[in-house]
C-alpha positions as CSV (number, residue, x, y, z in Angstrom):
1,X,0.0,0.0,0.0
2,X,1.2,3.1,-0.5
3,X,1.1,6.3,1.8
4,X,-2.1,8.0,0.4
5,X,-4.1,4.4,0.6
6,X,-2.5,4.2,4.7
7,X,-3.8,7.2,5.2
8,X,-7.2,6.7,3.7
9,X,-7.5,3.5,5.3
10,X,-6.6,5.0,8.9
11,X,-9.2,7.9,8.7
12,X,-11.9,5.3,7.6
13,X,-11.1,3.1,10.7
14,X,-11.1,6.1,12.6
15,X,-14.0,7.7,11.7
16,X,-15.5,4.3,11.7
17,X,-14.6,4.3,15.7
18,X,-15.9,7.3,16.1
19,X,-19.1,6.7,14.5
20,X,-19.9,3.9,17.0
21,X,-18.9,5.8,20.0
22,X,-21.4,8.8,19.1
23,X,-24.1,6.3,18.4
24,X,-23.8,4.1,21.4
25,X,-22.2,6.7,23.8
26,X,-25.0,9.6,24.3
27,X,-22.4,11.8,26.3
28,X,-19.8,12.0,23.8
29,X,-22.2,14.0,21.7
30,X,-22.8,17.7,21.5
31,X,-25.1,18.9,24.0
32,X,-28.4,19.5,22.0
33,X,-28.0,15.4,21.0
34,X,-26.9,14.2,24.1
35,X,-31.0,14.4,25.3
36,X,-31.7,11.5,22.6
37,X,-30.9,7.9,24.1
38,X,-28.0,5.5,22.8
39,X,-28.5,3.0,19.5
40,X,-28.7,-0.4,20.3
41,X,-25.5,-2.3,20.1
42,X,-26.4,-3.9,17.3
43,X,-27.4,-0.9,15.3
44,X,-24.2,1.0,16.5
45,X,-22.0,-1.6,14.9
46,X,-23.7,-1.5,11.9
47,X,-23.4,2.1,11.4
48,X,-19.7,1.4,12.3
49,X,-20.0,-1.4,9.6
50,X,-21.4,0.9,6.8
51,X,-18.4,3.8,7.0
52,X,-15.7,0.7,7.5
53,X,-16.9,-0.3,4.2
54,X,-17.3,2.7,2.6
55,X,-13.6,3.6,3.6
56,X,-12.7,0.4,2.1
57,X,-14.1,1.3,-0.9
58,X,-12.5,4.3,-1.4
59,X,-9.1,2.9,-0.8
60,X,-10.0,0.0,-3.2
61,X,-11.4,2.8,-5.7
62,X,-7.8,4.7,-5.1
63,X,-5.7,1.8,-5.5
64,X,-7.4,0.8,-9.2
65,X,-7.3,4.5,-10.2
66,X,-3.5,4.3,-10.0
């Protein structure tokens, strides 16, 4: 892999993490959210799932572009 593709790949994972912490953890979230209730676990990690596999996409997308 080269760097650009390490570096998309890290931001997706990351943003993937994040993603699952806003949705499952109601106090991470910005004060006029934090009054709805946490996602289910199970509908936290597939929200998780969904950008994971979008970021994988786009690094896939990259690599065949080069």
């Amino acid at each position: 892999m080269e760097a650009d593709q390490t570096l998309l790949a890290l931001i997706g994972a990351c943003a993937s993490f994040v993603t699952f912490c806003l949705m499952r953890f109601p106090q991470t979230r910005r004060s006029q959210f934090q009054r709805y209730g946490p996602f289910s676990l199970v509908a936290s990690f597939f929200g998780a799932l969904t950008i994971l596999l979008i970021s994988a996409l786009t690094v896939y997308a990259q690599a065949v572009w080069h």
